[in-house]
C-alpha positions in Angstrom: 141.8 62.3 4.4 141.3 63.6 1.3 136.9 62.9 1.6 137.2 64.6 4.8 138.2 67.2 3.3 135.9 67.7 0.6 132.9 66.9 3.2 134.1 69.9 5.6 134.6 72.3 2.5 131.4 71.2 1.3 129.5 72.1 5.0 131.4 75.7 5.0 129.9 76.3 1.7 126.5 75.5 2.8 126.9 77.6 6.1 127.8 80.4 3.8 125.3 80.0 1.0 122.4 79.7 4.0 124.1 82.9 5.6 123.7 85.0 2.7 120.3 84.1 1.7 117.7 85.9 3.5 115.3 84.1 6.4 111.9 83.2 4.9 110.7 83.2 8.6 112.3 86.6 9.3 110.4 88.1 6.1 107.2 86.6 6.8 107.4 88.0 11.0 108.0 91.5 9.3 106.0 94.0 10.6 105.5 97.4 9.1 103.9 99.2 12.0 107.1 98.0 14.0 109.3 100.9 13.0 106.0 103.7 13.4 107.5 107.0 15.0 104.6 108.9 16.6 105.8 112.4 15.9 103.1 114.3 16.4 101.7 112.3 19.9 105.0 112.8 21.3 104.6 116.6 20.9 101.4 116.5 22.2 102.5 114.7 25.4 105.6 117.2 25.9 103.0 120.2 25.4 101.0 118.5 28.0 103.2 117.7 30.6 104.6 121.6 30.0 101.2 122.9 30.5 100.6 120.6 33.6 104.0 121.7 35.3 104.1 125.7 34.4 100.6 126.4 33.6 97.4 127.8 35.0 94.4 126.3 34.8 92.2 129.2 36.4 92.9 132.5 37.1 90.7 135.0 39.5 91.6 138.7 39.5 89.7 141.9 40.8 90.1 145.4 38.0 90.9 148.9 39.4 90.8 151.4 36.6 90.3 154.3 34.7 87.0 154.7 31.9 87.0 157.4 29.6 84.8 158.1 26.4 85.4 159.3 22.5 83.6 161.5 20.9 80.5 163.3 22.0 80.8 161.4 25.6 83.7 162.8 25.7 82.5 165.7 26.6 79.3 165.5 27.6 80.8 162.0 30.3 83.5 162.9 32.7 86.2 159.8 33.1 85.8 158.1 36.4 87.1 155.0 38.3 85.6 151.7 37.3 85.8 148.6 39.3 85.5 144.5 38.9 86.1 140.9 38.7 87.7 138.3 35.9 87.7 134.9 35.9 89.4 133.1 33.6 90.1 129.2 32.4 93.2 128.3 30.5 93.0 125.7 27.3 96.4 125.6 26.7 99.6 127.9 27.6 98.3 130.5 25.2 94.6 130.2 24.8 92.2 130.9 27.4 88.8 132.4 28.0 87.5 135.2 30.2 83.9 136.3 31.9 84.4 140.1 33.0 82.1 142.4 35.1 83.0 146.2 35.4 81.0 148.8 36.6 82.4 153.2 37.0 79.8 156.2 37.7 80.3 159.2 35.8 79.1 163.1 36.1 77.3 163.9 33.3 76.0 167.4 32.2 74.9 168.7 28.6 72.2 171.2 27.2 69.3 171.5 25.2 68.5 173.9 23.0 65.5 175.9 21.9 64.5 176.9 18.0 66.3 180.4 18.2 69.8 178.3 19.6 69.2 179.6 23.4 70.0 177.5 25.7 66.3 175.6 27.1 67.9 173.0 30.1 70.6 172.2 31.2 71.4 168.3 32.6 73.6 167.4 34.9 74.1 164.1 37.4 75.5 160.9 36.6 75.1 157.8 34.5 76.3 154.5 35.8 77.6 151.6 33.1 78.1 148.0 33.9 79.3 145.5 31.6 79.3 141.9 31.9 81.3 140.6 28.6 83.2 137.2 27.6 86.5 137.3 25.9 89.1 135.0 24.4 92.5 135.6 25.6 95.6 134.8 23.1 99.4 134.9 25.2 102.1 135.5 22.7 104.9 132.4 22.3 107.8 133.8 24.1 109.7 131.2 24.5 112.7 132.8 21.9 112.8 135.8 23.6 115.1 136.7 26.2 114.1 135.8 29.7 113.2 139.7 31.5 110.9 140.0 28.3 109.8 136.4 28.3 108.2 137.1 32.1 106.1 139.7 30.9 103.2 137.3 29.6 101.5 140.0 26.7 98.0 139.0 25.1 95.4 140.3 22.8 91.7 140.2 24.1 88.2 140.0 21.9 85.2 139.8 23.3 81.6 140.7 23.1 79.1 141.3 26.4 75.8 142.8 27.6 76.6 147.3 28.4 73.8 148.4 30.7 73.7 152.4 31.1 71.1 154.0 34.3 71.2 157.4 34.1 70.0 160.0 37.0 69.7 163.2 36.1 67.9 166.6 37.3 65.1 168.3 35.2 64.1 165.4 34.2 62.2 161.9 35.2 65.1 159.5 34.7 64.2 156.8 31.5 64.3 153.0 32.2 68.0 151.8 31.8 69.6 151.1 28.1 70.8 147.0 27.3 72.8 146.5 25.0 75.0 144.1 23.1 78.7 145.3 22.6 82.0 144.6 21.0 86.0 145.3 22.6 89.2 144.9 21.4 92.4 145.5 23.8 95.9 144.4 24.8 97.7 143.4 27.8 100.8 141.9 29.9 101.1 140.0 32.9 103.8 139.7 35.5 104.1 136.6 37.8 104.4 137.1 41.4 104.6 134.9 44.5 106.6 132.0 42.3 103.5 132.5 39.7 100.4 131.8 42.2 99.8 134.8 41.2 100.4 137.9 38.8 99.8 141.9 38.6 98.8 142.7 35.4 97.7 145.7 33.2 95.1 146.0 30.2 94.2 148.7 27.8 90.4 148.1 26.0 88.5 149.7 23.1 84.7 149.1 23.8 82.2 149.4 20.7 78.9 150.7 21.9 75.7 151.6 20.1 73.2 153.2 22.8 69.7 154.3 21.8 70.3 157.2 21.6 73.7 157.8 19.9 73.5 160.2 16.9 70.0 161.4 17.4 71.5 165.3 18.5 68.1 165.6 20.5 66.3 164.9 23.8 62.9 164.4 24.0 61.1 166.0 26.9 57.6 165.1 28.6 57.9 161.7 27.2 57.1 160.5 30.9 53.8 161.8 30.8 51.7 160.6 27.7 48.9 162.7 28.5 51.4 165.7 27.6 50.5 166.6 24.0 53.4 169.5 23.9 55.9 166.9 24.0 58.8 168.3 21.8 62.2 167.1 21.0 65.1 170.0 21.7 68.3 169.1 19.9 71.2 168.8 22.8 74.8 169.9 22.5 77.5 168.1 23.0 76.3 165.4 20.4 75.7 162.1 22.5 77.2 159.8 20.7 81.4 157.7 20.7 82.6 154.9 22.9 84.0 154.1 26.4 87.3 153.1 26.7 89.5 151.9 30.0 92.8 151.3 31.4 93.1 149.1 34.4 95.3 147.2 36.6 94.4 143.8 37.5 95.5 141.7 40.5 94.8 137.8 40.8 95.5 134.4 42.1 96.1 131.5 40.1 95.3 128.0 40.6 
């Protein structure tokens, strides 16, 4: 009895001595990409399937607005209705990008002015100005704020595009249409409608416009005709020169 007993205290000790030492096989199976966390692709997948189930991919929407000018437009353009078309792809929930056309006639009327400051001509009729421009679109997170604001969907817009100006005017053989390149700035909200297929929005824009002849203070006259040697220029009042601005309301579909 007495062996017996020393041979089963002598196997518990063993069980307990293997027990605590650690598995050679466990240590050498040990693999230290096994406890990886990918953080930063599981964001990505939750911001993609958010994008894929509340946002928009593209966006088509037709502009009905008002354009008015600064400075020596201001006086010498009178503000009118513009009209167009956006279309618009989304990258993300708050980055997208924009192609724009727009397109408003205004009356226009201004003088020119002799030596002695008497009044030579006076112009009057109407310059039409299209743009075609492509912006980048930013949509403010609002994801904190409370849900009536949250629905209202503000952005900032940049954007640069092509500003072509046709004037017709009496006393004078109209000149071949201005191109050129120009700059806008401009801020605005969107509100979903129709479960958010699509959204009435509105849109305030700075435009930054250098035409030909911006700054000059003077029309030249007989220019049409090169065989006219008495060609002179006549300095014009108001001074043409500042930049368009517009205010519009938008209306579009989402897809």
């Amino acid at each position: 009895m007495a062996c017996a007993a020393i041979l089963i205290s002598l196997s518990h000790s063993h069980c307990f001595a293997q027990a605590a030492q650690p598995s050679a096989d466990v240590d050498e199976a040990f693999d230290p990409f096994s406890d990886y966390n990918e953080f930063e692709q599981d964001a990505d997948e939750e911001a993609d399937i958010n994008f894929f189930k509340n946002g928009r991919y593209l966006t088509l929407g037709l502009q009905l607005g008002y354009r008015g000018f600064t400075g020596g437009f201001s006086e010498a353009y009178t503000g009118s209705a513009i009209y167009g078309i956006q279309f618009s792809y989304f990258f993300d929930m708050q980055i997208a990008g924009s192609l724009g056309f727009s397109m408003g006639d205004h009356n226009v009327q201004f003088s020119s002015y002799d030596a002695t400051g008497k009044a030579k001509t006076n112009y009057s009729g109407n310059v039409n100005i299209q743009t075609i421009d492509l912006n980048v679109k930013y949509y403010f997170n609002t994801d904190n704020v409370t849900r009536g604001l949250a629905d209202l969907n503000p952005y900032i817009l940049i954007g640069a595009g092509q500003y072509k100006r046709t004037y017709n005017l009496s006393n004078q053989v109209n000149p071949d249409p201005d191109n050129v390149i120009g700059f806008k700035a401009g801020l605005g909200l969107e509100l979903p409608m129709l479960r958010r297929r699509a959204y009435f929005g509105f849109q305030a824009t700075y435009h930054y416009v250098q035409f030909p002849d911006e700054n000059k203070h003077f029309i030249e006259e007989g220019v049409a005709d090169p065989s006219n040697q008495n060609s002179n220029k006549y300095p014009v009042k108001p001074d043409l020169n500042g930049d368009p601005f517009d205010i519009s309301a938008i209306i579009g579909v989402n897809f």
